[in-house]
C-alpha positions as CSV (number, residue, x, y, z in Angstrom):
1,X,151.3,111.9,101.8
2,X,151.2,108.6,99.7
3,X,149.9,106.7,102.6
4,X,147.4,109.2,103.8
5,X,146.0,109.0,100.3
6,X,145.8,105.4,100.6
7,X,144.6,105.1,104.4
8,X,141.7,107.6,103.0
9,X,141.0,105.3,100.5
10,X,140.6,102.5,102.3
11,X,138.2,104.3,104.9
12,X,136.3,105.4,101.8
13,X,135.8,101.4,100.8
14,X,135.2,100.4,104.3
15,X,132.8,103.3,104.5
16,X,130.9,102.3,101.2
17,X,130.7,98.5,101.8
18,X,129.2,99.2,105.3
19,X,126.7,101.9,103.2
20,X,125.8,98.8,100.8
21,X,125.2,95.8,103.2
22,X,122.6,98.1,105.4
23,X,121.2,99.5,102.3
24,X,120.3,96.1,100.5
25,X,119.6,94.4,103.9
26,X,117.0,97.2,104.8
27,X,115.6,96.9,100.8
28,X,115.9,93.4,100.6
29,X,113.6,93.1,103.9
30,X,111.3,95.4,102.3
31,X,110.9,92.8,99.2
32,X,108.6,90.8,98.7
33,X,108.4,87.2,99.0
34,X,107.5,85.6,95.4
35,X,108.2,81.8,96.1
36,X,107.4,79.2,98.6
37,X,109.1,75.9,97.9
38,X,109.2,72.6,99.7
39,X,111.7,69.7,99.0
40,X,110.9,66.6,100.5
41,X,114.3,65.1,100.3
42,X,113.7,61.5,100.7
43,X,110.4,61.5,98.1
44,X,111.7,58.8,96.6
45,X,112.2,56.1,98.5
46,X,109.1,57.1,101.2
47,X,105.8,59.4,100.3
48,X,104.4,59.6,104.1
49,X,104.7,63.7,103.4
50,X,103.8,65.4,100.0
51,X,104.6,68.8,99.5
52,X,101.3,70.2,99.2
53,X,100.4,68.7,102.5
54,X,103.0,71.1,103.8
55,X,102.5,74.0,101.4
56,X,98.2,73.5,103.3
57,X,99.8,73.4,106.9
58,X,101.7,76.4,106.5
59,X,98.8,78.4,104.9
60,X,96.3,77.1,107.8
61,X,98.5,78.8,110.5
62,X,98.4,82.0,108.3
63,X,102.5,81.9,107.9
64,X,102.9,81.1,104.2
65,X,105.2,83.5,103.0
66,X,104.0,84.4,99.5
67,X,103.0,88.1,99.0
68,X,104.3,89.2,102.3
69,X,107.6,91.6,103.4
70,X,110.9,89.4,104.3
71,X,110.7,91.6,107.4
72,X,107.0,89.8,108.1
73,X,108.6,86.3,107.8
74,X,109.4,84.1,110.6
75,X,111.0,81.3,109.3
76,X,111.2,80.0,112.5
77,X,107.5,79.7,112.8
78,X,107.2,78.2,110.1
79,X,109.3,75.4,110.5
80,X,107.9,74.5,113.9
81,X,104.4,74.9,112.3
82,X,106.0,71.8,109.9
83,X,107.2,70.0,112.9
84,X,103.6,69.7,113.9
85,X,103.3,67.2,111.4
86,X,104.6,63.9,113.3
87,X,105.4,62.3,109.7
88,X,107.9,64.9,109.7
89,X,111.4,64.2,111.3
90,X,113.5,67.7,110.4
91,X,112.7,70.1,108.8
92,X,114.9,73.6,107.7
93,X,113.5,77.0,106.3
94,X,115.3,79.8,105.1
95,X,115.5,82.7,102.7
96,X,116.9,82.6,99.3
97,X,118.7,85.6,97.4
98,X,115.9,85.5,94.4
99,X,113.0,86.5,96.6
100,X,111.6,82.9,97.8
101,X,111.7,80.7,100.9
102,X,112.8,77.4,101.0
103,X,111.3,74.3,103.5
104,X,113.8,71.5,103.2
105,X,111.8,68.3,104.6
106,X,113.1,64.7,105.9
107,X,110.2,62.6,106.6
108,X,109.9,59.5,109.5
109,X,111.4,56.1,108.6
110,X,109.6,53.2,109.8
111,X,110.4,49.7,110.6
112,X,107.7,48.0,112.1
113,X,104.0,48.6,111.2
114,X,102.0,47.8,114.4
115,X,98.0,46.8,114.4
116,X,97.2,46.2,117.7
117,X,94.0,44.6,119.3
118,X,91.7,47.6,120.4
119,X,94.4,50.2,119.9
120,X,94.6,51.1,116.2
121,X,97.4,51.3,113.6
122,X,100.8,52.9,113.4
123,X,104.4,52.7,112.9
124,X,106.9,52.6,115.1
125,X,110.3,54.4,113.8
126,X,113.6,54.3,113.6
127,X,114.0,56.2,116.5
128,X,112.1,53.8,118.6
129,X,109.3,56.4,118.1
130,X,105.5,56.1,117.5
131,X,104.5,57.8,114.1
132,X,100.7,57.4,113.0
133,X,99.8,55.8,109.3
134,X,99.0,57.9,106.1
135,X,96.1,57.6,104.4
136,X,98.0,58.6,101.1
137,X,101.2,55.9,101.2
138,X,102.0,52.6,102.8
139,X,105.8,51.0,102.7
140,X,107.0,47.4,102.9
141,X,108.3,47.0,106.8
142,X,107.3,43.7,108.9
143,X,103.9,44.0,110.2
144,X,102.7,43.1,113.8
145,X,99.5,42.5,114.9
146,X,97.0,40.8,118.2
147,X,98.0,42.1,121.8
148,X,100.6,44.5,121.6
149,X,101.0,47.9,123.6
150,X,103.2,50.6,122.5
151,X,106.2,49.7,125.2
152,X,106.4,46.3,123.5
153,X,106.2,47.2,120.3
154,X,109.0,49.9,120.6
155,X,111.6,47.5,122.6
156,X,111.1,43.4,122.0
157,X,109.4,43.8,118.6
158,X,111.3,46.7,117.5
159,X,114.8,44.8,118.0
160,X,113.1,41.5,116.2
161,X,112.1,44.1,113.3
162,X,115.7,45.5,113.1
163,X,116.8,41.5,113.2
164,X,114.7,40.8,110.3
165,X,116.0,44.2,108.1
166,X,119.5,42.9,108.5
167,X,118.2,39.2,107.4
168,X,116.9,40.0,103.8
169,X,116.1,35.9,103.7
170,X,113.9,35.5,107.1
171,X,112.1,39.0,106.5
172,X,111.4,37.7,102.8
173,X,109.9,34.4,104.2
174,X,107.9,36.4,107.8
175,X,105.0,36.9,106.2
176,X,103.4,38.5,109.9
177,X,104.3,38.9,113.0
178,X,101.4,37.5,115.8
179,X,101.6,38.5,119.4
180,X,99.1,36.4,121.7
181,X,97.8,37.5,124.9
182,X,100.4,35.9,126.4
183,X,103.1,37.7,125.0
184,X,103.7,34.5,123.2
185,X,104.8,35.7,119.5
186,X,103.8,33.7,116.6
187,X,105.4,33.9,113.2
188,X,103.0,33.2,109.6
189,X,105.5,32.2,107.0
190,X,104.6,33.2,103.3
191,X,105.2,29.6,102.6
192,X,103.5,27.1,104.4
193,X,100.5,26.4,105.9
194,X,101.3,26.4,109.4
195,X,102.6,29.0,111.9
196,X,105.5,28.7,114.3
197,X,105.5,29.7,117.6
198,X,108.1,31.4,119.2
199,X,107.1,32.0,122.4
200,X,109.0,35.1,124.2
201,X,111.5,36.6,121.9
202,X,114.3,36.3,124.6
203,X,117.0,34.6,122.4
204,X,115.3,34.6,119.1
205,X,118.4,34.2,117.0
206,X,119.0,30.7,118.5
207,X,115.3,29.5,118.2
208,X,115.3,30.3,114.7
209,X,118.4,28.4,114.2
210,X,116.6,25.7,116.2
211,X,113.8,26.0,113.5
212,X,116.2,25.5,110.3
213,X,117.9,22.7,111.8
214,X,114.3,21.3,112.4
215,X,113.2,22.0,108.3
216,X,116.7,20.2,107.1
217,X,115.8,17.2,109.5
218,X,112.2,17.4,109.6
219,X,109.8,19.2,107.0
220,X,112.0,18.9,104.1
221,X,111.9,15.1,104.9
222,X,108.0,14.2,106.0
223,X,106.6,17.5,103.9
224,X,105.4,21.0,104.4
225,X,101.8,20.3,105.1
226,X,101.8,17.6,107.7
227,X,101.8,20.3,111.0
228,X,99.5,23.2,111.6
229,X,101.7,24.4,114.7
230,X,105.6,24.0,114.9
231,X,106.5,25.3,118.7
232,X,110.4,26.7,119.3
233,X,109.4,28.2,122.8
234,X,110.6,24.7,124.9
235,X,114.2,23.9,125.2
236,X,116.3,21.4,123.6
237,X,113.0,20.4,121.3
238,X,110.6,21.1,119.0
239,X,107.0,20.5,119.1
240,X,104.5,20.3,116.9
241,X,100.7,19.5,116.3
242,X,99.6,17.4,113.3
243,X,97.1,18.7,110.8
């Protein structure tokens, strides 16, 4: 009898705990929605995407969640709504037990700002990926500019924009990145007034290491200012045109 009593018990809890979680789930998709909140969770160290741009986007789509029924909600919508946004790299949405809806947003990372010849402005990411410019922020990468298409600037000058991110001391002293018609690529120190030309940047790293040899041997003993043009781009030597 003892057991029966018990086994009846516990059929009673089962019974009421499967009452409770489809009572509150029908209720709680009847509430509703009092919040809308976006985090942008890299906002500090990059501003490409402010929460109110997002908050806008949503409400132009007629998916912004205040005011309506959890059971009118498509979260799902709504983030690929936010994904429309090509600043926007991930984004999450869900409900929250306190009556709002959450968009949690990670933003783009550049590293290589491209202005190309005829072809506008953007950024290329680090992804390998074209992302367009913001009107409303701007952050420190190397910058590119002169003939450049968007296959270039995602393989050859992405790879010399990664070199430089990992080389605080050359990206410090790159001022600008110049890519002739030629595809021969031009560097415009912050220091100097001259530019060096690298030619292609097939094996960069040794060219460069040409190029500090040459300013221990050269610059730093007949000056700075008495080239316009240093050339790396020949083998075995470096040329250069006097002022």
């Amino acid at each position: 009898m003892k057991k029966f009593l018990l086994a009846l018990a516990a059929l009673a809890v089962i019974g009421y705990l499967f009452f409770s979680a489809n009572y509150f789930r029908d209720s709680s998709k009847n509430r509703l929605c009092e919040r809308f909140e976006v985090v942008v969770r890299d906002s500090s160290r990059t501003g490409f995407v402010r929460a109110a741009d997002i908050d806008a986007l949503v409400k132009r789509y007629d998916l912004h969640p205040v005011g309506k029924r959890f059971s009118e909600i498509n979260t799902l919508a709504i983030r690929d709504t936010i994904l429309t946004n090509r600043l926007v790299e991930s984004a999450h949405v869900y409900t929250t037990p306190r009556g709002g809806v959450v968009a949690t947003i990670r933003q783009r990372e550049p590293v290589l700002r491209v202005i190309a010849d005829g072809k506008g402005s953007y950024y290329v990411d680090k992804e390998r990926g074209i992302m367009p410019t913001s009107s409303s922020f701007a952050v420190y990468v190397p910058l590119a500019t002169g003939a450049i298409d968007e296959e270039f600037a995602r393989n050859e000058l992405y790879d010399f924009a990664m070199f430089l991110h990992g080389n605080a001391d050359w990206d410090a002293w790159i001022e600008q990145i110049v890519v002739r018609s030629n595809r021969d690529v031009v560097l415009i120190p912050r220091a100097g007034d001259f530019r060096v030309v690298v030619g292609s940047l097939e094996d960069y790293p040794a060219k460069l290491a040409k190029f500090i040899r040459f300013i221990d041997e050269g610059l730093n003993v007949v000056g700075w200012n008495r080239y316009s043009e240093i050339n790396l781009k020949y083998n075995n030597q470096v040329v250069c045109t006097k002022r």
